[in-house]
C-alpha positions in Angstrom: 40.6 -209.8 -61.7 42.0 -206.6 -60.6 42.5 -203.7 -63.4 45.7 -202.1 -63.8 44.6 -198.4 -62.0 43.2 -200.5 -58.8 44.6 -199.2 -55.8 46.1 -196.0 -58.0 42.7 -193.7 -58.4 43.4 -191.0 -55.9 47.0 -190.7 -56.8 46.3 -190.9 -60.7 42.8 -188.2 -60.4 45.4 -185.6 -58.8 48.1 -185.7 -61.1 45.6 -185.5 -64.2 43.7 -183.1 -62.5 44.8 -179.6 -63.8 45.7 -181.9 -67.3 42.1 -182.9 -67.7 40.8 -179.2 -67.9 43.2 -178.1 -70.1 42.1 -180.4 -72.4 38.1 -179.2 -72.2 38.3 -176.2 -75.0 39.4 -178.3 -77.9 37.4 -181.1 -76.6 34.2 -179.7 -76.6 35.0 -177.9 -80.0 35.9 -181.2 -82.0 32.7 -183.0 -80.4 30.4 -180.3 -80.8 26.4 -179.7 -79.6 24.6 -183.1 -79.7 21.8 -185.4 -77.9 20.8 -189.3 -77.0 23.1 -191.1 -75.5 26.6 -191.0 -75.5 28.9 -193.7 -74.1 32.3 -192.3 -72.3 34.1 -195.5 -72.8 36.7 -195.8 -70.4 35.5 -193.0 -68.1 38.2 -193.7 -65.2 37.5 -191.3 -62.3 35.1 -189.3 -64.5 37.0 -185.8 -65.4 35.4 -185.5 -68.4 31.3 -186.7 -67.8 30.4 -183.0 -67.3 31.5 -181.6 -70.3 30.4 -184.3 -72.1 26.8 -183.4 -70.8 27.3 -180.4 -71.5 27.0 -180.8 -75.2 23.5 -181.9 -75.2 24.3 -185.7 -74.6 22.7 -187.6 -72.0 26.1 -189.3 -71.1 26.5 -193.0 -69.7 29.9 -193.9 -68.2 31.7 -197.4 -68.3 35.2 -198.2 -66.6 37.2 -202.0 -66.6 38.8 -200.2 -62.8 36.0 -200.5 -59.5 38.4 -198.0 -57.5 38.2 -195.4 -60.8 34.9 -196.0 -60.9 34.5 -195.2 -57.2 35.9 -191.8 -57.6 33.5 -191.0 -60.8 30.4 -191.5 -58.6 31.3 -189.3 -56.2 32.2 -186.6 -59.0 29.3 -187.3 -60.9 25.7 -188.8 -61.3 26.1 -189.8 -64.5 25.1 -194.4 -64.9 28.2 -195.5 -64.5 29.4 -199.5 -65.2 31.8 -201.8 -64.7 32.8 -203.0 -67.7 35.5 -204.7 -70.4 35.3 -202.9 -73.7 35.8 -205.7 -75.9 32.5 -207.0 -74.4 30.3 -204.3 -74.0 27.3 -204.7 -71.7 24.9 -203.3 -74.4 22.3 -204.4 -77.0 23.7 -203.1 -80.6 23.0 -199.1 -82.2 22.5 -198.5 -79.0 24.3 -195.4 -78.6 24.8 -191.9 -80.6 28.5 -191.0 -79.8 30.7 -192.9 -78.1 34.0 -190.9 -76.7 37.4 -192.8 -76.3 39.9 -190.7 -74.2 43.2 -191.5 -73.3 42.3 -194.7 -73.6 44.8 -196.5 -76.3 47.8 -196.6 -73.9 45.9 -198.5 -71.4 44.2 -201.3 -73.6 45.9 -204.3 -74.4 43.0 -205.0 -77.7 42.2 -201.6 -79.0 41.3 -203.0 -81.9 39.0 -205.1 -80.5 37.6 -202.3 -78.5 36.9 -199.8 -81.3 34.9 -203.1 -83.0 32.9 -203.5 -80.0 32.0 -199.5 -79.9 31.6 -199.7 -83.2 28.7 -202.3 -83.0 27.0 -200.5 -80.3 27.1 -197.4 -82.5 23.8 -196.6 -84.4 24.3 -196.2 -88.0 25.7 -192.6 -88.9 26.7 -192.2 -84.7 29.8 -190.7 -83.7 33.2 -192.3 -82.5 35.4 -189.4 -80.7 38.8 -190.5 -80.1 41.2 -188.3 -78.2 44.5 -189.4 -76.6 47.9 -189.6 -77.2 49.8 -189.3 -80.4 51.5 -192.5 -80.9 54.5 -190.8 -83.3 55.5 -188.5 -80.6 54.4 -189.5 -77.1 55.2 -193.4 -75.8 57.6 -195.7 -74.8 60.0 -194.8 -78.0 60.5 -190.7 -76.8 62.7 -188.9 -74.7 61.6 -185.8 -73.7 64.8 -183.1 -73.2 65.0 -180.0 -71.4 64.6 -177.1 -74.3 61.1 -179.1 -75.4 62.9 -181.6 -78.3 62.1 -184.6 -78.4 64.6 -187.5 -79.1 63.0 -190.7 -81.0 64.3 -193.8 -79.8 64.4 -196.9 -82.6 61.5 -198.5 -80.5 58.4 -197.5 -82.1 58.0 -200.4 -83.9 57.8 -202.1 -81.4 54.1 -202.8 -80.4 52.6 -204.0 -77.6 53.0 -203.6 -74.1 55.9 -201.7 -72.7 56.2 -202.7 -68.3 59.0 -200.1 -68.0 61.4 -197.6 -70.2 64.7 -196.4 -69.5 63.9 -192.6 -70.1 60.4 -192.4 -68.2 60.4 -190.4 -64.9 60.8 -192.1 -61.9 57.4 -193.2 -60.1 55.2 -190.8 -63.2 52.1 -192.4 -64.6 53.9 -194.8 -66.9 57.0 -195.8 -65.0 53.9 -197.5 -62.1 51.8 -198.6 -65.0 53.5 -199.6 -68.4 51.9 -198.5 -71.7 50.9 -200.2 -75.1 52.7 -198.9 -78.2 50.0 -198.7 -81.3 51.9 -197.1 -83.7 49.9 -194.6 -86.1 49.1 -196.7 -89.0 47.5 -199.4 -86.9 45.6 -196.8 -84.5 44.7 -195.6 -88.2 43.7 -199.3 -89.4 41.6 -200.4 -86.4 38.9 -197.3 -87.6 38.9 -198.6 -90.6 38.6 -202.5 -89.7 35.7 -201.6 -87.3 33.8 -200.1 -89.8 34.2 -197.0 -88.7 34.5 -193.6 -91.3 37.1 -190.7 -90.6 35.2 -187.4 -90.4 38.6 -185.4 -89.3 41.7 -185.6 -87.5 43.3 -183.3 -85.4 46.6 -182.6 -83.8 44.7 -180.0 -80.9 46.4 -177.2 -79.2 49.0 -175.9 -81.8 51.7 -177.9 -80.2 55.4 -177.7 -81.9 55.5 -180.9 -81.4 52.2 -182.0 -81.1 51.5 -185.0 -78.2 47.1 -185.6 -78.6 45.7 -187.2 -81.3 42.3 -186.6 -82.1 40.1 -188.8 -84.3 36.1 -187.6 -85.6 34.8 -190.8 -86.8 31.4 -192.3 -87.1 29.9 -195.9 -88.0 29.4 -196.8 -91.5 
């Protein structure tokens, strides 16, 4: 079975490219100096390996997309896997850290995916979750010209979203869809994995502030 960015990994690496290293700064602050291993779960065409090495971690890389995957090995030598993230290919405590970036948009169980990272988590490792904010970037927002934002009555409505009205034409989301997880169930799947909050961030001072970052670590 194919995944959904098969067929899209040179086209989706060059539009996230400049994106990606924006992103690195506040990033490498909120996950801070570290070592062991550290699973990058849902690496896609591995943008971020490097500066997750960088901290000290020995860092192993697993992606549900062969052609993503493809890309990563040519960017980097990190192990990288095939994988789904509700099944992880790993014994239990295996890892240290585990990140999870811009990943809840693209998973139809994340949920199920933070309990399955959760359980190959060592007692006291850290979960590093960094993607979008689900109050003001998804299928529910309009973005206008002078920078508001207008808030659609559709972010209730969970799930997966094929297509929305106000998207741009042919971007990342009109070709691939995107799941809706409002905040308090991001919020809730942490806590029903077993999974502590350490902090939460809103990075790079943002008016209206479109990452979510979650410092967790397994109970």
């Amino acid at each position: 079975m194919s995944a959904r960015y098969d067929g899209l990994a040179e086209w989706y690496d060059d539009i996230i490219g400049s994106g990606a290293a924006a992103n690195f700064p506040d990033l490498a602050g909120i996950l801070g100096p570290g070592d062991g291993l550290c699973l990058d779960l849902g690496c896609g065409t591995g943008r971020y390996l490097e500066l997750i090495r960088s901290t000290g971690r020995t860092v192993v890389g697993l992606d549900r997309s062969d052609d993503q995957l493809r890309l990563a090995r040519r960017r980097d030598p990190a192990p990288l896997l095939r994988g789904d993230g509700t099944a992880l290919p790993f014994a239990g405590e295996v890892f240290g850290t585990v990140t999870a970036l811009w990943v809840s948009t693209d998973l139809d169980d994340f949920a199920g995916v933070l309990k399955e990272a959760a359980r190959v988590l060592r007692p006291g490792g850290m979960l590093l979750f960094y993607g979008v904010h689900p109050c003001f970037n998804g299928p529910h927002i309009e973005n206008r010209e002078d920078g508001a934002l207008i808030i659609h009555p559709t972010y209730r409505r969970t799930g997966w979203h094929p297509r929305s009205p106000w998207w741009p034409i042919g971007g990342l989301r009109d070709r691939l869809g995107m799941n809706q997880l409002p905040l308090p169930d991001l919020l809730n799947a942490f806590i029903d994995a077993g999974l502590g909050l350490d902090r939460v961030y809103e990075p790079r001072e943002q008016p209206i502030p479109g990452i979510l970052a979650i410092r967790s670590h397994r109970l």
